[in-house]
PADO-313737 format. One record per residue (C-alpha): x, y, z. Coordinates in steps of 0.001 Angstrom, whole numbers, plus 500000, padded with zeros to 6 digits. Example, Ala and Ser with C-alpha at 12.3 -4.5 7.8 and 13.67 -1.06 7.14 Angstrom:
<pts>
512300495500507800;513670498940507140;
</pts>
This chain:
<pts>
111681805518272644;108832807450270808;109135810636269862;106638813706271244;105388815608268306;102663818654268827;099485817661266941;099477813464267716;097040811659269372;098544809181271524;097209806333274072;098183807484277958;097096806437281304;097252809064284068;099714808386287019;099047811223289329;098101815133289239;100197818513288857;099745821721290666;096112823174289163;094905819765288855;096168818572285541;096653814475284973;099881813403284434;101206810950281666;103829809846280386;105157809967276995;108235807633275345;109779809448278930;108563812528278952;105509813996281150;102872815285279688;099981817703281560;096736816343280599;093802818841281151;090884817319283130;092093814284283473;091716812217286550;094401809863288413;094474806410287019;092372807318283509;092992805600280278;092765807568277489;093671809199274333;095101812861274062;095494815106271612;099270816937272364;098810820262271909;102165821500273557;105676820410273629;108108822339275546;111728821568276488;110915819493279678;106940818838279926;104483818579277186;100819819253277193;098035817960275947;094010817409275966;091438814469276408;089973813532272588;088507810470274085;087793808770277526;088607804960277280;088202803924280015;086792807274283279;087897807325286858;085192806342289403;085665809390291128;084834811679287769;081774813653287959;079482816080285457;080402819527286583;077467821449288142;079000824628287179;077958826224283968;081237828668283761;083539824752284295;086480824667283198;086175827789281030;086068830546284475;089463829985286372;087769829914289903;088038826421290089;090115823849289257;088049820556290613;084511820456289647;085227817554287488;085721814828290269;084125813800293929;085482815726296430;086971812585298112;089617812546295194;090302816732295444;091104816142299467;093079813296298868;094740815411295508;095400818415298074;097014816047300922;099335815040298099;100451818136296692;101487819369300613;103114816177301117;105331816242297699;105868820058298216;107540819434301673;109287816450300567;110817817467296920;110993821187297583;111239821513301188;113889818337301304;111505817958304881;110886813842305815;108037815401308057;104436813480307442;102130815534306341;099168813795308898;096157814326307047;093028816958305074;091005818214307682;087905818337305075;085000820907304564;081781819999305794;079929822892303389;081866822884299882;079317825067298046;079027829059298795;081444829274301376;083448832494300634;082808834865302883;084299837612300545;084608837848297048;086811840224294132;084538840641290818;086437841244287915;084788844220285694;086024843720281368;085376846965279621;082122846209277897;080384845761281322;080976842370281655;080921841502285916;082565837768286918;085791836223286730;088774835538284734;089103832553282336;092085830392283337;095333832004282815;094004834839280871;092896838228281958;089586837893279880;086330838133282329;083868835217282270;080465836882282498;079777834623286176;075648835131286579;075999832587289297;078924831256291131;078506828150293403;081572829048295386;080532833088296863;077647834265299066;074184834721297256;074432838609298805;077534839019296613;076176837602293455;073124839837293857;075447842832294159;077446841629290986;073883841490289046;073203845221290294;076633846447289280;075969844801286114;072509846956285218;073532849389286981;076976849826284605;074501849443281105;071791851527282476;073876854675282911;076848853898280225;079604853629283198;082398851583281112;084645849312282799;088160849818283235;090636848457280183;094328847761281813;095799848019278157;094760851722277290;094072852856281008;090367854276280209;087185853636281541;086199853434285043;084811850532287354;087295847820288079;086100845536290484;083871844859293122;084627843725296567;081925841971298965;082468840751302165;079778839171304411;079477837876308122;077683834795309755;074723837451310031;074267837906306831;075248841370306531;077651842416303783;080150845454302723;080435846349299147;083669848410298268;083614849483294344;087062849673293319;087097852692290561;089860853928287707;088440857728289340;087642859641292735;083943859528291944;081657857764290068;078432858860287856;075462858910289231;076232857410293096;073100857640294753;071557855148291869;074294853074292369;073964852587296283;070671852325295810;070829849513293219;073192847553295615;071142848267298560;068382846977296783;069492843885296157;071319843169299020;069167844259302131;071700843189304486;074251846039303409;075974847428305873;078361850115304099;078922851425300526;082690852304299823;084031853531297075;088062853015296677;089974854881294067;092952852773292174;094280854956289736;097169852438289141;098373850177286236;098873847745287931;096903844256288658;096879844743292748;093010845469293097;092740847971296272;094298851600296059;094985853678298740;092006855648298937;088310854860300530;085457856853300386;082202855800302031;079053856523299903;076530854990302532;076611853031306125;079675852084307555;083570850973306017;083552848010308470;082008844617309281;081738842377312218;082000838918312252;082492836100314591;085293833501314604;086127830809317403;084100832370319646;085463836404319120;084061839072317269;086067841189314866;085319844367312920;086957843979309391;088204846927307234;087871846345303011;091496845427303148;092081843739306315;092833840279305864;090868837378307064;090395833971306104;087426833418303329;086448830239304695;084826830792308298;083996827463309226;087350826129307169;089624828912309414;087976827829312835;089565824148311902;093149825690311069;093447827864313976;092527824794316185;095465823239314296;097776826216314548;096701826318318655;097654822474318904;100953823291317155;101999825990319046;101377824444322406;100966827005324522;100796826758328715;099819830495329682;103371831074330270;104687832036326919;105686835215324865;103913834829321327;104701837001318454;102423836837315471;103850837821311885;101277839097309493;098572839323312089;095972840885309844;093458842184311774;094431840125314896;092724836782314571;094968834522314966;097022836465317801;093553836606319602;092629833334319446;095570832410320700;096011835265323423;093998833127326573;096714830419326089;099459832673326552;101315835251329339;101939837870326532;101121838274322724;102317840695320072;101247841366316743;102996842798313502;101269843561310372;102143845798307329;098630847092307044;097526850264308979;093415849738308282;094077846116309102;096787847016312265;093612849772313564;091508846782313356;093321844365315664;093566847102318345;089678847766318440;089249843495318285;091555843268321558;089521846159323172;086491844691322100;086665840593323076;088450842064326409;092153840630325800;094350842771327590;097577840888327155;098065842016323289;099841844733321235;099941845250317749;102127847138315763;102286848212312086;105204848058309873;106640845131307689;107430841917309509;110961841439308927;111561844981309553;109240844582312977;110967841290314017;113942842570313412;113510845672315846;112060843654318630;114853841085318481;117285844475318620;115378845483322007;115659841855323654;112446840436322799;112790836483323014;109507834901322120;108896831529322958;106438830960319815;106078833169316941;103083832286314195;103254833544310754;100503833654308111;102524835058305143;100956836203301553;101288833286298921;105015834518298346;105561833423301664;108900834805304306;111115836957302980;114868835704304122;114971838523306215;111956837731307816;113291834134308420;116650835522309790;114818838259312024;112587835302313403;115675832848313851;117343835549315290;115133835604318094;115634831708319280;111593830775319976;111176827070320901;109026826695317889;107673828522314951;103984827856313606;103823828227309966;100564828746308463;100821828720304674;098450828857302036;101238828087299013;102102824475299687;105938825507297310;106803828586299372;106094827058302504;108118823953301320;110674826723300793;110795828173303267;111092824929305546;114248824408304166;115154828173305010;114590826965308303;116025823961308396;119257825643307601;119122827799309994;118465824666312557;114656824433313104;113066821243311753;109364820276310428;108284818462313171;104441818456312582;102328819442309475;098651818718308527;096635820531305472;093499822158305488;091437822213302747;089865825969302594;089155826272299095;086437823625298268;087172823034294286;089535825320294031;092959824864293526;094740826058296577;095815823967300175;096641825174303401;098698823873305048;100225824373309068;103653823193309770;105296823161313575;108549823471313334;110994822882316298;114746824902316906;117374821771317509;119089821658320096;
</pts>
């Protein structure tokens, strides 16, 4: 068997990928991560790695390229970490991403459910309806390089709305005009952070500046500057995050001009969106999953649906027409203030929303009788919390509708289910981060009998 030794060049050909896109090859046994490298590839890498179980290594020469390889269009590829699949058709990422659910479920989730398909983007380029802007010390407004917290200076980013890239170009001259330094997370000092912009299918966007301080130098230029290049601004906010700590939003909001909230339609509803209220970054992407999530949970008009992690309601909404009663838990009291004024203002009636963590919320209802038929979740990447899963079980709904945008927890957490006696029944990904590497993914799963 040969041996793996850092610093060899050795002849591979690529079986498959890993999670964040990597090829994967064999050595005399061992796997090795290959860096750009597409499925079925000949060629010869350099190893540049060799750790006790995988090794990794990069391409020193293409022998013989996959049909599905492409020339990047994307000056800041492979160099920014904002995406992971630039290198190859798209045809090969949604088949990639159908994989990784698949495998998740299988080898994590110990689940023989069939993961049924991709449902695919029609629009893979400047879809993001909201963007985070890292800001480096020096001034420096983009992203970070793969696994490193160095910012790539992004002047253009094929993934985010053009309204958001002009506001990242005013921060920018706005920052070296007037000597505002960044913030630096290893001494604390300096001031901006990052930038926040979220825009609608009107074209209208909210800035939030996330600041190291309470105020800023010289405001009114700075609104100005972002007003000026984004005409469709509808609100200035200023959020303070004093914290040392890599969670971007603080506690504290401040509007410097317009409004600290933004409308937007989805599957027919409008919503008015807070800075921190959650909501899916791909509109036309998210109208495709919660038609997937509605199919799943099967509703008649006669059930009880509870909805974990509602964000600011839109999934709970959606689904409110197709059911006798909905409910609504979510952790965040912008986001919780948000699904209240969406019920009031698409006229559903039949929903309440409460604020408070979801295990802790599920738990409580189950303690006061509440039997839901259907209860939807639409965790953080960390997905359930075992308390979550036991306050959910403890309830007894027919079926549970897991909406999951980390294809390992969610294979996790299936098997948290499954020992608890509810089975995968259903699953299908969704592909809402066009060259990116992230799936969703919905799962039904069904309580035995």
């Amino acid at each position: 068997m040969e041996e793996l030794r850092k610093n060899r060049i050795y002849t591979v050909r690529i079986e498959g990928y890993a999670d964040g896109g990597a090829g994967v090859a064999r050595i005399g046994g061992r796997v090795v991560f290959v860096a750009g490298a597409l499925s079925g590839e000949r060629c010869e890498v350099l190893v540049v790695k060799v750790g006790k179980r995988v090794a990794y290594a990069k391409i020193q020469r293409l022998l013989s390229p996959s049909p599905h390889r492409m020339t990047p269009d994307c000056p800041y590829f492979p160099r920014c970490g904002g995406c992971a699949y630039r290198h190859m058709e798209y045809a090969e990422e949604m088949q990639l991403k159908r994989q990784r659910a698949q495998d998740a479920l299988a080898r994590i989730g110990g689940s023989a459910v069939r993961v049924e398909g991709i449902l695919g983007a029609d629009a893979i380029q400047r879809y993001r309806n909201k963007s985070i802007w890292r800001v480096s010390p020096s001034g420096e407004v983009g992203f970070y390089r793969a696994r490193t917290h160095e910012v790539v200076n992004a002047e253009r980013c094929l993934l985010v709305h053009p309204a958001a890239e002009a506001a990242a170009d005013a921060l920018r001259e706005w920052m070296a005009r007037y000597d505002v330094r960044g913030w630096d997370e290893a001494t604390g000092e300096g001031q901006v952070r990052h930038l926040f912009a979220r825009s609608n299918a009107k074209g209208e966007t909210l800035l939030c500046v996330v600041a190291n301080t309470a105020e800023l130098p010289r405001e009114a230029e700075l609104v100005s500057a972002l007003r000026g290049a984004c005409p469709g601004t509808v609100g200035v906010v200023l959020n303070t995050n004093a914290r040392r700590t890599n969670v971007v939003l603080g506690e504290r909001y401040r509007t410097l001009w317009g409004g600290d909230r933004i409308e937007d339609t989805l599957c027919g509803m409008t919503f008015r969106l807070s800075v921190p209220s959650f909501y899916q970054v791909n509109r036309a992407q998210c109208e495709k999953l919660y038609a997937a999530a509605a199919e799943f949970a099967a509703l008649t008009g006669e059930e009880t649906l509870l909805d974990l992690y509602c964000g600011a309601g839109t999934i709970a909404l959606t689904l409110a027409g197709r059911a006798k009663r909905v409910l609504g838990a979510e952790l965040v009291p912008e986001a919780v203030e948000d699904a209240k004024a969406n019920a009031a203002r698409n006229g559903v009636t039949n929903a309440e929303f409460f604020c408070g963590d979801a295990a802790a919320v599920a738990k409580k209802l189950a303690s006061e009788g509440l039997r839901p038929d259907v209860v939807t979740v639409d965790p953080p990447r960390k997905g359930l919390a075992e308390a979550a899963i036991d306050a959910i079980v403890s309830m007894q709904p027919s079926r549970v509708v897991y909406v999951s945008c980390d294809s390992a927890t969610l294979a996790r957490d299936v098997a948290r289910f499954a020992a608890r006696g509810y089975e995968a029944a259903r699953a299908v990904a969704v592909d809402m981060f066009p060259r990116a590497d992230a799936v969703e993914a919905v799962v039904r799963l069904e309580r035995r009998e």
